[in-house]
MITINU-54907 format. One record per residue (C-alpha): residue number from 1; z, x, y. Coordinates in steps of 0.001 Angstrom, whole numbers, m for minus. Example, Ala and Ser with C-alpha at 12.3 -4.5 7.8 and 13.67 -1.06 7.14 Angstrom:
2
     n        c3        c1        c2
     1      7800     12300     m4500
     2      7140     13670     m1060
! end
This chain:
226
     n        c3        c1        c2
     1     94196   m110606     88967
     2     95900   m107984     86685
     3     94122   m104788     87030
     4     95363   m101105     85544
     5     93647    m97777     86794
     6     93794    m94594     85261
     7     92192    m91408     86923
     8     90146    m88895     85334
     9     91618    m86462     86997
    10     95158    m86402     88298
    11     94896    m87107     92334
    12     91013    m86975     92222
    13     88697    m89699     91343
    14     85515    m89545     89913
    15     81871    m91040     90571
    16     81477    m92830     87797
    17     83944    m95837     86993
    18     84083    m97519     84230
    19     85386   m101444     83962
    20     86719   m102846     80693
    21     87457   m106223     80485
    22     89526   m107440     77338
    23     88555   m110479     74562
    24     90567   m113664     74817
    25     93758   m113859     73775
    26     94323   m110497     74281
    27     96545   m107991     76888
    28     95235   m105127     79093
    29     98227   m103150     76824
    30     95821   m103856     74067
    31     93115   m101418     75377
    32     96605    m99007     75082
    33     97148    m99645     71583
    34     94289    m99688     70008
    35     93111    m96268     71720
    36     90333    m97240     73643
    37     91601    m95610     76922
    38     92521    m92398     75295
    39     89399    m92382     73197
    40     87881    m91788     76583
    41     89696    m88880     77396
    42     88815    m87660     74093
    43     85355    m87966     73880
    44     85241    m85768     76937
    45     83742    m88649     79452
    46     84029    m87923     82914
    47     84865    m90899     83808
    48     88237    m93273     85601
    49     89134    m95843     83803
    50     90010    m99354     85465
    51     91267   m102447     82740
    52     90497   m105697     84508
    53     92761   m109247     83440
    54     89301   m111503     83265
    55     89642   m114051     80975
    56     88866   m117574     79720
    57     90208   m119638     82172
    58     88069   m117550     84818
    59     85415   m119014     82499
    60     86211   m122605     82445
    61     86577   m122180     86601
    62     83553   m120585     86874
    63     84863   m117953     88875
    64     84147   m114840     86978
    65     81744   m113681     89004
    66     83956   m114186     92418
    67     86917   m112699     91172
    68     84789   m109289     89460
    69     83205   m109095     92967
    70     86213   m109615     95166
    71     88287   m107571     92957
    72     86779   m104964     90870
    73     83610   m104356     92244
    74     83764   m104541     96243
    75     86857   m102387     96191
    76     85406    m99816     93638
    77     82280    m99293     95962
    78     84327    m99147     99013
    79     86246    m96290     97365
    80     83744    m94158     96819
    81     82398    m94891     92959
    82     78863    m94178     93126
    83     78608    m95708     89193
    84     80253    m98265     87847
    85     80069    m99547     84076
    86     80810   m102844     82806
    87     82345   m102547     79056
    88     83623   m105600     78016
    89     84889   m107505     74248
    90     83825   m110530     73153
    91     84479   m113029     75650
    92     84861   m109666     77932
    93     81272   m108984     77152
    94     80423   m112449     77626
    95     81917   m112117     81589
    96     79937   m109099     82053
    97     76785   m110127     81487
    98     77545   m113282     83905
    99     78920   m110618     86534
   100     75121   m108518     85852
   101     73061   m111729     86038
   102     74205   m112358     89338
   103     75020   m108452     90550
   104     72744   m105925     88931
   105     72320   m104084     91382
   106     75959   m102963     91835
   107     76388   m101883     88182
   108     75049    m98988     86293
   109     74673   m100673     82963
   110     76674   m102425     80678
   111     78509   m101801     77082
   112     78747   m105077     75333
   113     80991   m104978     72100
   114     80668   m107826     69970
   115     79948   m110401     72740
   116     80489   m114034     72335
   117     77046   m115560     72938
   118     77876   m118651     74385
   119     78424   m122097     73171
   120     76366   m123618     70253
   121     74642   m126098     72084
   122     73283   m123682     74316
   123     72157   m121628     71273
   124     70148   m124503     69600
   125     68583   m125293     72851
   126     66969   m121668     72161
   127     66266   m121817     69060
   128     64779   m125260     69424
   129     61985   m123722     72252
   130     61353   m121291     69503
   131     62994   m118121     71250
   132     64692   m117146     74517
   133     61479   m115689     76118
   134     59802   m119713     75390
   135     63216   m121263     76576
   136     63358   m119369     80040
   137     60355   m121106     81191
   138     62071   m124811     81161
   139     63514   m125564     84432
   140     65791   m127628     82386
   141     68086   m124502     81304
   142     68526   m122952     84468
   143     72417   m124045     85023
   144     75590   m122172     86102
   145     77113   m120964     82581
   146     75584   m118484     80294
   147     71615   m119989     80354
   148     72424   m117656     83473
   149     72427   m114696     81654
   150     70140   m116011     78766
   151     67687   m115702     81883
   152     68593   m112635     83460
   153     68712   m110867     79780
   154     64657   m112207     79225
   155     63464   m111101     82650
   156     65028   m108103     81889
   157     63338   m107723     78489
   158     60223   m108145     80631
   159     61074   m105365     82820
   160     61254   m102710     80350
   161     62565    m99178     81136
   162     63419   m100443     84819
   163     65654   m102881     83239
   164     69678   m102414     83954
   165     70703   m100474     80449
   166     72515   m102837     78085
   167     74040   m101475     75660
   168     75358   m103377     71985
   169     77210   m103748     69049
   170     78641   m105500     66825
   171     79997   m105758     62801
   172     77870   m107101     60218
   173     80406   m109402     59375
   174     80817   m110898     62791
   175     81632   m114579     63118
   176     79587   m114644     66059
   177     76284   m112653     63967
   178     73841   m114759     64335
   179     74069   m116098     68038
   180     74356   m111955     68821
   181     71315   m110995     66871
   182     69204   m113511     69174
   183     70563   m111313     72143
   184     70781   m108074     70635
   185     66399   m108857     69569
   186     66059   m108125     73524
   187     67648   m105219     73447
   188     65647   m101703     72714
   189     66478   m100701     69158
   190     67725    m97578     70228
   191     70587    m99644     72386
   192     71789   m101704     69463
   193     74549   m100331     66982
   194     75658   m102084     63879
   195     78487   m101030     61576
   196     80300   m102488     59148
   197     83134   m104901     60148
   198     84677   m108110     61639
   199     85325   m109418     64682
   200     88342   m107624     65274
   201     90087   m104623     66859
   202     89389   m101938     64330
   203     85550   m102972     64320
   204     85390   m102766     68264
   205     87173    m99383     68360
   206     85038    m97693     65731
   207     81602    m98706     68178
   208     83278    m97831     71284
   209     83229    m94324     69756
   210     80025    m94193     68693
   211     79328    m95039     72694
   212     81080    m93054     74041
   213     79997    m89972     72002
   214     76165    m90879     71798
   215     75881    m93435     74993
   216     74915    m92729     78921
   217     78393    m91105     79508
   218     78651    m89062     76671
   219     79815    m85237     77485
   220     76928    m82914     77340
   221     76786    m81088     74217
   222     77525    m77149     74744
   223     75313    m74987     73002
   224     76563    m71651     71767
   225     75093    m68523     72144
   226     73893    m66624     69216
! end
């Protein structure tokens, strides 16, 4: 697995890490291009960056969650990282939620951008019980692919402020709209951000700013004297 780090602070690291995993058919050079890494050096977070290769076929072999663990995660809390964010694009956002649904406890939240929600099918099954929160309670949907997270995301509705903070957002043109407005309807309002836009690159860097200015990691604002 592919993975790029860059440091906060030359020869230092910091606490807080923060993952970003890439949408399909894209590059960990993409993150370059499109600013996001240098967006957090502007914004002021105090934060490393690491860009992690997980993509669809990790998906399809169902070993998402293995690899994140055995690569990303284990070694980032045997460094040292005492936080670690999952940020992730689309199908990106889509892996991190699987990752939290089996590992909360290791991350500090995550920053979904425009997540794919999953596969129709699974979506109608939803709709059909008349909601996620109805849909949870069928034994039936409890199987290894995204009813995982489907679950985890309703208990943690249930849970309230002790939930792991999930952050969202999306474009209001999104192909992917209406499957994310069932997820983003667990979400508090206050954690969901919609602007206008596609599902594309621009769309995803313009919310990433708006996170990273306004979200947990934002730099504290300096008040002047008078």
């Amino acid at each position: 697995m592919r993975l790029l780090t860059e440091l906060h602070t030359e020869g230092a690291r910091s606490q807080t890490l923060l993952v970003l995993l890439p949408p399909s058919l894209s590059t960990l050079e993409d993150f370059y291009t499109h600013g996001f890494v240098d967006a957090v050096r502007q914004h002021r977070v105090q934060a490393d960056v690491l860009l992690a290769d997980i993509n669809a076929q990790h998906v399809l072999d169902r070993t998402v969650v293995a690899v994140l663990h055995e690569h990303v995660i284990q070694p980032a809390i045997a460094k040292g990282y005492r936080s670690i964010w999952l940020a992730g694009i689309s199908m990106g956002a889509f892996c991190a939620l699987h990752y939290a649904a089996h590992h909360a406890s290791h991350v500090a939240g995550l920053c979904l951008l425009a997540p794919y929600p999953g596969t129709g099918d699974v979506l109608a099954e939803i709709r059909a019980a008349g909601g996620v929160a109805a849909w949870a309670q069928n034994p039936e949907s409890t199987q290894q692919d995204e009813r995982v997270w489907w679950h985890w995301l309703s208990q943690q509705a249930a849970r309230g402020a002790s939930a792991t903070p999930v952050y969202f957002g999306t474009g209001r043109g999104d192909r992917f709209l209406r499957g994310q407005n069932v997820l983003s309807a667990l979400l508090p309002p206050e954690r969901v951000s919609l602007v206008e836009g596609r599902h594309d690159w621009p769309t995803w860097r313009t919310l990433w700013d708006h996170w990273l200015a306004s979200g947990p990691l934002a730099a504290p604002t300096i008040k002047l004297q008078e």
